[in-house]
N, C-alpha and C positions, 0 to 999 in steps of 0.2 A: 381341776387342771385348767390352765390358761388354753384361751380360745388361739387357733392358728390363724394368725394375720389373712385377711382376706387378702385372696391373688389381684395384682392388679391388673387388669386388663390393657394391654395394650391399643391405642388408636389404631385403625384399620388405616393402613396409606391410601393417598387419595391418587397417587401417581406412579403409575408400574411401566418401566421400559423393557421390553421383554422381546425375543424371537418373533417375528409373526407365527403363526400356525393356519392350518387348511380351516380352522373353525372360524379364525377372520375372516376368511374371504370378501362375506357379503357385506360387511361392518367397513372392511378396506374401500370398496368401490363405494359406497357409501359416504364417506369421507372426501375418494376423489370427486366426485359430484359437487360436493358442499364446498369443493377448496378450485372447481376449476371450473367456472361456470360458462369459461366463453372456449373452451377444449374440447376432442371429444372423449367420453368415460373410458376406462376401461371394463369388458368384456369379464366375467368372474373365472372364466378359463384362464386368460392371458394372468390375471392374478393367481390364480393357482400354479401357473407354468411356472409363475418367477420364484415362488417359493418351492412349489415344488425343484426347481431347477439348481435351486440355491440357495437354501432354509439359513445358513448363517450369516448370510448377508441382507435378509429381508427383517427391520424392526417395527414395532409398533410403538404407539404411545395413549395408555388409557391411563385416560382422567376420570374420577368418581364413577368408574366400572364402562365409559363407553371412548371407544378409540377415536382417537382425533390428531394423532402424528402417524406418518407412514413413511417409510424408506427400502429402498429396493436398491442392490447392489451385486455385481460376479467381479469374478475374477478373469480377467484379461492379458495375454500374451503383451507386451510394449507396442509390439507392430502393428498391433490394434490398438491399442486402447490411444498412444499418442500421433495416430495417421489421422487423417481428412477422414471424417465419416457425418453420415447423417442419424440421426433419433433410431429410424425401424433397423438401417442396417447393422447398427450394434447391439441392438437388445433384440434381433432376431423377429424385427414385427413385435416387440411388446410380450413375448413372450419370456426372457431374457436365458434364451436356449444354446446362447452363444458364450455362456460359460463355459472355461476353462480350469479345469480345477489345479492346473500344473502356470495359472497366471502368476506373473510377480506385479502386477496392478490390481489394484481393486478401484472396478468402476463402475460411481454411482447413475441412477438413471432413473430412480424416481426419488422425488422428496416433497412432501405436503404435509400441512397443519391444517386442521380446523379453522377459518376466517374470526369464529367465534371464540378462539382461546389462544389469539395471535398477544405476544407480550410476555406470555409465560416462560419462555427460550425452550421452547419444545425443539425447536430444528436447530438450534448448538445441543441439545442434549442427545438428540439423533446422531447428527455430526460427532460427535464424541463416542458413539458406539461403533462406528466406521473406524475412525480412527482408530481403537484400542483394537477394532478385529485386524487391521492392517501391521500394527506393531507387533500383534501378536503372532501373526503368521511373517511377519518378518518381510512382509512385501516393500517392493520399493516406493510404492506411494497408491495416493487416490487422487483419479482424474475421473471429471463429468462436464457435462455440459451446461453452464449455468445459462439461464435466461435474462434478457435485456428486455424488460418489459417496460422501461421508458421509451424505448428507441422509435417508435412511430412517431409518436409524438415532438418528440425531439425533432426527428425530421421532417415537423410541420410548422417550426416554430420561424420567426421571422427573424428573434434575437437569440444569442446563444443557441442556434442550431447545429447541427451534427450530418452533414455531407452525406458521410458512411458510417460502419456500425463497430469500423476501426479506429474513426475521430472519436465517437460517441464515449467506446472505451475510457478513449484516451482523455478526454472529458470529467467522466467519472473516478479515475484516478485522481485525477489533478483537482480534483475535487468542485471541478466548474457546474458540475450538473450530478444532482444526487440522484443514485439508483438504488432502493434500499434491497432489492434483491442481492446485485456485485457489492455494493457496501457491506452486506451481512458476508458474504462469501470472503471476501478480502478480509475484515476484521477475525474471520476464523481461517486464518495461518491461509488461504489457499492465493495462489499466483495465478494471473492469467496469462496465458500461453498461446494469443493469437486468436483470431474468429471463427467459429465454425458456419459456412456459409450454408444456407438450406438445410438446416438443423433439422427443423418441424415443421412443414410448412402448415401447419394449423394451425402456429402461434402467431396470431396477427399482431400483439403488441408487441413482440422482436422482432416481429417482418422475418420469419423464418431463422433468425440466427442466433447465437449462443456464442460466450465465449468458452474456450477449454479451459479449464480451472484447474491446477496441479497443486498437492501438497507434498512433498517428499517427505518421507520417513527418515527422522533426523538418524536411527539407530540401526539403518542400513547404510554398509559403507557401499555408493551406486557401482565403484569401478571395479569393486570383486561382488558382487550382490549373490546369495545363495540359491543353488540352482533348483527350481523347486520339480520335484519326481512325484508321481503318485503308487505309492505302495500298491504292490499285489497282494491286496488285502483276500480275504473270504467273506462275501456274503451271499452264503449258499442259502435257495430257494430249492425245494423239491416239487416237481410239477409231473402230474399224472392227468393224460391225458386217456378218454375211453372211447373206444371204437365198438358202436354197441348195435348188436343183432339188432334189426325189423323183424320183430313177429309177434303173432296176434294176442292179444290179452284177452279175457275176463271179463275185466272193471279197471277201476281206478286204482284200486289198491295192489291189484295183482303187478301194473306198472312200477308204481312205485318203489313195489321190493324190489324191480329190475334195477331200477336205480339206486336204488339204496346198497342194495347188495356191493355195487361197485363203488359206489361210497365210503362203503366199510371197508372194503379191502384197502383203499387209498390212504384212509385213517389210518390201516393196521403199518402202513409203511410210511406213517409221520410224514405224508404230502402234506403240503402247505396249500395247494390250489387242485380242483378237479375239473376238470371240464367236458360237458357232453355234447355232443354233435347239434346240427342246426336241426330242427324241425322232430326231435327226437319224441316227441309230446304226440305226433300222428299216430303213434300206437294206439291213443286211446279209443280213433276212430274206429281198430278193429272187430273190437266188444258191440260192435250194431251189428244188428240180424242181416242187415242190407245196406248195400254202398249208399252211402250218402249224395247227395250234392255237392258241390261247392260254398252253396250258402247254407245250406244245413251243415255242413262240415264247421264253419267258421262259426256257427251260433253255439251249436252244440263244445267247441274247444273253450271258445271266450267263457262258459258256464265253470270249465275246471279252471279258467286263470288263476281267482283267489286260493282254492286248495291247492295249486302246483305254488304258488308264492308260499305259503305255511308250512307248507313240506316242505321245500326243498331247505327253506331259512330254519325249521327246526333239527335237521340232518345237522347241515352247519355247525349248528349252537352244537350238538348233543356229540357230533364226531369232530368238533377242533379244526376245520377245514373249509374251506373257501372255496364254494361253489359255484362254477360257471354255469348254469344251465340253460346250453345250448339254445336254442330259442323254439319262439311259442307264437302261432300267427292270433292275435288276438283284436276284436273288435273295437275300435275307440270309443270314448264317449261322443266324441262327434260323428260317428256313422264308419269312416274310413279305418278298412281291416290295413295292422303294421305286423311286421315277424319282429319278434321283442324279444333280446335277451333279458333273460332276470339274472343276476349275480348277487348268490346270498354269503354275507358274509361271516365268518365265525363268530364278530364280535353283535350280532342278531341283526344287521342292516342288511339293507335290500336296495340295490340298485337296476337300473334296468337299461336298454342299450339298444335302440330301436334301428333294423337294418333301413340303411340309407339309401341302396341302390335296389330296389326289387329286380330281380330279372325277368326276360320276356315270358318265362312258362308259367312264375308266380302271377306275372298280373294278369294271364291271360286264365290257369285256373282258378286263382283265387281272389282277383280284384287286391292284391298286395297296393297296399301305395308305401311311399316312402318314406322315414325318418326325415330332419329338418336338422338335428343338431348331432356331434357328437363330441362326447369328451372325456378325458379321465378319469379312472375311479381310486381312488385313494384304497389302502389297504394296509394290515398292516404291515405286508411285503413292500410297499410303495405303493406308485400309481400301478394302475396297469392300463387297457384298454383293449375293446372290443369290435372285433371289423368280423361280421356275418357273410359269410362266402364270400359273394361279390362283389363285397365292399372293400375286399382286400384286393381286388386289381384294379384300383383305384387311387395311385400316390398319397394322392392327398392328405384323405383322411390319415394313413397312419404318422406322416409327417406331422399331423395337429396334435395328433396323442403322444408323441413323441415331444413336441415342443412343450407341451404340458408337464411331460415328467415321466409318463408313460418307457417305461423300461420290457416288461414283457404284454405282446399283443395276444390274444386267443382269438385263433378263427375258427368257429366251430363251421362246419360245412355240408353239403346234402347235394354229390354229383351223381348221376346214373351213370355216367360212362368214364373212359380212362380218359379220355380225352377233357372232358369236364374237369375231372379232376387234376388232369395236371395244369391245365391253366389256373387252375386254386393253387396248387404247389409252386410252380411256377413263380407265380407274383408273391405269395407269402415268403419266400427264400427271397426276393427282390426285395422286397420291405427291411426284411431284417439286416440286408446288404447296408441299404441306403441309408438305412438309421440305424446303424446299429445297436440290436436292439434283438432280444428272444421274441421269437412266433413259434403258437402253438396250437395244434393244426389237431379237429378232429371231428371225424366223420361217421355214416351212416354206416354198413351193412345187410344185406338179405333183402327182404320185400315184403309187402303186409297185400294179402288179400283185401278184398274188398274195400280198398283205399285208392283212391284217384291219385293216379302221376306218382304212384308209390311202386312201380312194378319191380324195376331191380335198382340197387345198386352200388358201387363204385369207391371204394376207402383203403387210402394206408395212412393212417394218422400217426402224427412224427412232431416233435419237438426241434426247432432250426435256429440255428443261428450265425453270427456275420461269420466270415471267412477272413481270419487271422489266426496268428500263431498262439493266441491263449483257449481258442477252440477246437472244436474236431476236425480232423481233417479236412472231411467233405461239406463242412459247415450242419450237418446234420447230429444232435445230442445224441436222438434216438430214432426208433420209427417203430411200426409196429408192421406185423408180414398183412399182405395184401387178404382184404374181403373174408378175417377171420373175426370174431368177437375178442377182446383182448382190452387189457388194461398197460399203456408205457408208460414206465418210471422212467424219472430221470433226476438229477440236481444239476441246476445249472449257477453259475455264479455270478453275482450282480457290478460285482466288483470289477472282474474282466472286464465287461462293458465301458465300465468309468476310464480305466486304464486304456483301453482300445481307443477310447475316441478321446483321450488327450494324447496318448504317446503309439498310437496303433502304426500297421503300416500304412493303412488311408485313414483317413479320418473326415468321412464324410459329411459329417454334420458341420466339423468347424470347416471345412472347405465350402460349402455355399456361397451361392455369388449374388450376396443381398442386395447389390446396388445392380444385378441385374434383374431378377427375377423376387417374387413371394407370393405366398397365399396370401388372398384377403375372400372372408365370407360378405356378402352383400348386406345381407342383413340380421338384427336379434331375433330370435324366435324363441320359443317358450321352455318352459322348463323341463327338460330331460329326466330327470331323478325318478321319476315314475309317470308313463303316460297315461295311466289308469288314472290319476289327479294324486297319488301317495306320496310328496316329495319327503327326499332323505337328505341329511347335512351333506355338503359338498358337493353335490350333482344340481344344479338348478342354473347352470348359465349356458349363452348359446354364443355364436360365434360373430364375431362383430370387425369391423376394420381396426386401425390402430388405436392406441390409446394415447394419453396425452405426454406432455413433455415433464420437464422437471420445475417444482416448484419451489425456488430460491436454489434451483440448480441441482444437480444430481439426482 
């Protein structure tokens, strides 16, 4: 028999323009470094927010397997996106959290190439993914802020200078002074539509300004333009949260079935997430002959870190389900004892989520210090995020996990008294107000002998959410009855959220008053993904000021 023609192999493409994804991240800031050298970077959080915020408008561009084009883009209401604004007040501080997903604009907000692969039309072939996402959704156009990075200079010259950065413009149209930034913009269909005055102020070679760049979508007719709605879709998460007895063990393992035990049951009802209370690990101190210390308490707990990380991420794997567990005060390698959530995921990762605010009893029993960073955990429900008792009456934080992408927050919690606990109640229903946004709340019960600052206390752990008409009444899912051991189911739907805060009856997140008020962290600090030194993909950034402008605009 005749032989069968050898298959031919096709050439591997050298050039993929694809979505971004959370696996870029660090490859993204990476790029902006190489492409923005007098700016300042962006934070790997604020990259994850944008995508997370808005995965169809964020592309990439890898050349022979490493990225070197980047673009970042939401959707905008007109009354934003074509008003007087600056850099932070429209992408939310860099987050780009001020997506609108009912915009009829798409507006871009970041755009960079690689310095080293400039020539190739990587930013027309970005540009062109914009566009076809805009035609496709039927928007009426794309507007960004391009950059004038001649313009200092121009206004230092002696001949052919430029007054203002509306001569300057007007300059560069008329073709008296080349700007290859506006030149590339204009050569791709876009109109400038007036100056954007204090754009950046970090871009010293625009001396703060930008021009507004409009393209209009030839195949929208503007005077009847289609009204865009966000369906009330379903994207039902089911979340089980456990309110779990104090009391004494054995060992180790006798803990474990406690936990596990509630694990299974969460499994048997197709939970997607479990979550255990804060400090829920002090069991194990029961199993000593004799109360401990405080620092034999913390030496002795730090020794189960590794087997409570193994166990809880093998439960995980083996029951299908996304483990909060609740936290663990554990020794650093640099000396300083943190309360650490570990969050183990079904698909076998491990994140961890160090409480930021210690309170007065932890640092006074236990020498607690504090967390430095916090931020999103991706999943495959979404982000979610992590605020430890006390870190949830504290705006901020959940405002940051929220800009990131963070849709449901767990508070896992540890009050003695009712008073305690409802300032935890309290501000977790505030959070979910503000940002709308699911919080899910769960706590201790009973007391453990021979355990310091363990004596009684104090739980009704409950699932919350904002107060609108596509939730419960009282803003509450679920709750569980007061100072019992008990596991509460619930489904809550992700979708309502999306609809809420484009067409809700408040909508808090898009009402912020950017040009009055924002978060800024002072400084980077180290890698979160595990404080033990374990990092995992997607957790390793900390929280930083703004990040840079647009390069060749939008």
């Amino acid at each position: 028999m005749p032989k069968a023609p050898a298959k031919t192999r096709l050439p591997k493409a050298r050039l993929e323009i694809r979505q971004a994804m959370l696996k870029d991240v660090r490859a993204i800031g990476d790029l902006v470094r190489r492409a923005y050298a007098d700016l300042p970077a962006y934070t790997q959080g604020e990259i994850r927010g944008q995508i997370n915020n808005y995965s169809d408008g964020c592309f990439i561009a890898k050349l022979d397997g490493k990225i070197v084009g980047y673009c970042a883009s939401m959707r905008l209401d007109e009354d934003v996106a074509l008003a007087d604004h600056t850099w932070d007040e429209v992408t939310g501080n860099g987050f780009g959290s001020r997506h609108d997903p009912t915009g009829d604009w798409l507006y871009g907000y970041e755009m960079c190439v690689d310095p080293g692969v400039r020539g190739t039309r990587l930013g027309r072939r970005l540009y062109e993914e914009r566009r076809a996402l805009a035609e496709r959704l039927d928007l009426k156009g794309i507007v960004f802020g391009g950059r004038m990075p001649g313009l200092a200079k121009a206004m230092r010259r002696k001949t052919n200078r430029a007054e203002t950065p509306e001569e300057y413009l007007q300059k560069v149209i008329d073709t008296k002074i080349h700007d290859p930034v506006l030149r590339f913009q204009l050569a791709n269909g876009f109109e400038p539509h007036g100056v954007l005055r204090d754009y950046l102020p970090e871009d010293k070679q625009s001396k703060a300004n930008a021009v507004r760049m409009v393209w209009r979508n030839p195949y929208v007719d503007i005077d009847s333009p289609p009204k865009h709605r966000l369906p009330r879709d379903v994207e039902s998460v089911r979340i089980a949260t456990c309110q779990l007895q104090a009391r004494a063990v054995a060992d180790f393992d006798e803990f474990m079935k406690q936990v596990e035990y509630f694990v299974d049951v969460a499994a048997d009802y197709e939970s997607d997430f479990i979550v255990f209370p804060e400090l829920f690990t002090l069991m194990l101190l029961s199993a000593e002959d004799e109360e401990l210390s405080p620092l034999e308490s913390i030496e002795l707990l730090s020794k189960y870190t590794p087997k409570i990380r193994q166990r809880l991420s093998q439960m995980a794997l083996s029951y299908n389900i996304n483990i909060i567990g609740g936290s663990h005060p554990t020794r650093m390698p640099d000396g300083d004892i943190h309360n650490v959530a570990y969050v183990c995921l079904r698909d076998g990762s491990i994140h961890a989520q160090e409480k930021i605010h210690p309170t007065p009893n932890e640092a006074y029993w236990w020498n607690i210090k504090g967390g430095d960073s916090i931020d999103a955990i991706p999943t495959d429900c979404g982000p979610i995020g992590v605020l430890i008792c006390y870190d949830s009456e504290f705006p901020e934080l959940a405002r940051r996990l929220v800009d990131e992408g963070a849709r449901i927050i767990f508070v896992p919690f540890c009050t003695d008294s009712r008073q305690g606990y409802m300032r935890v109640r309290y501000c977790a229903q505030a959070r979910a107000i503000e940002n709308q946004c699911y919080v899910v709340m769960s706590g201790n019960v009973g007391n453990l002998p021979n355990v310091a600052n363990m004596d009684i206390q104090y739980a009704q752990s409950c699932i919350l959410t904002p107060c609108d008409f596509p939730f419960a009444r009282d803003g509450i899912a679920a709750e569980a009855s007061e100072n019992v051991e008990t596991l509460t189911i619930s489904d809550v739907n992700l979708a309502d959220l999306s609809w809420a805060r484009a067409e809700g009856t408040v909508q808090n997140l898009h009402d912020r008053r950017f040009d009055l008020y924002r978060i800024e962290w002072d400084k980077r600090v180290g890698n979160i993904s595990d404080p033990l030194g374990l990092p995992n993909e997607g957790q390793d950034a900390a929280a930083k000021p703004i990040g840079p402008s647009t390069a060749g605009g939008g």
